[in-house]
N, C-alpha and C positions, 0 to 999 in steps of 0.2 A: 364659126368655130366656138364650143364653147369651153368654160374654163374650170378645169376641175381640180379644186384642193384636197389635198392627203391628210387628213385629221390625225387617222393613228394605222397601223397595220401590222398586227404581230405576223401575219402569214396567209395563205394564199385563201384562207373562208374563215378571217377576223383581222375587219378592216372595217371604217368610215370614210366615206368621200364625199366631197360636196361641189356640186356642178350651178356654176352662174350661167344660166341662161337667159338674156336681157334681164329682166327684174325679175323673174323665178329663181328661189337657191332650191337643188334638190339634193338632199339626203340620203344616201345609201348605205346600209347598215347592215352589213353581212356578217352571217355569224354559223358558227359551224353544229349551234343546236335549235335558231329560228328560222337560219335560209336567209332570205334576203328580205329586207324592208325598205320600204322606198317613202320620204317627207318629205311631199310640197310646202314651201311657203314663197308667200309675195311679197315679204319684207325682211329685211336684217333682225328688226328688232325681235319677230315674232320667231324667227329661226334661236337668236340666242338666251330665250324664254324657256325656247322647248330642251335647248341643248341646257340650261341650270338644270331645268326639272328633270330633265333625262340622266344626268350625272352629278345627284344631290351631294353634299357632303358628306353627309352621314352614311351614305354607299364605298365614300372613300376613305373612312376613318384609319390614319395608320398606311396611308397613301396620298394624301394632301398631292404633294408633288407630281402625282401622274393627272389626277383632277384638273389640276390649276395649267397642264400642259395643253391637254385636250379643249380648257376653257379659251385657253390665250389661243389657241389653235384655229377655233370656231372663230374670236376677232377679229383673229387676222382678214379672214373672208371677205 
């Protein structure tokens, strides 16, 4: 069985989840104007690398608090 955490999900085609399967985290990133995306990684560290770069600050200027949600989110993982 594997274990999938809820990042964020405003609605049914804009969400992120992430699935631990043994040492694999995978990524799903669905969105209602790219379709789906799918991130392998084989490590924590390399997963919350990709999740900074993916949700810079300066993308959240004026939203700090959704940023830092979505960051502590990934974390948790």
């Amino acid at each position: 069985m594997f274990k999938k955490h809820e990042i964020y999900k405003t609605d049914k085609y804009n969400m992120l989840t992430v699935e631990v399967q043994g040492k694999t985290l995978i990524v799903r990133e669905i969105s209602d104007q790219w379709g789906e995306e799918c991130h392998t990684f084989v490590s924590r560290p390399e997963m919350l690398h990709w999740a900074e770069q993916r949700f810079r600050a300066a993308d959240y200027a004026g939203r700090e608090d959704e940023r830092s949600a979505i960051i502590s989110a990934f974390k948790e993982v």
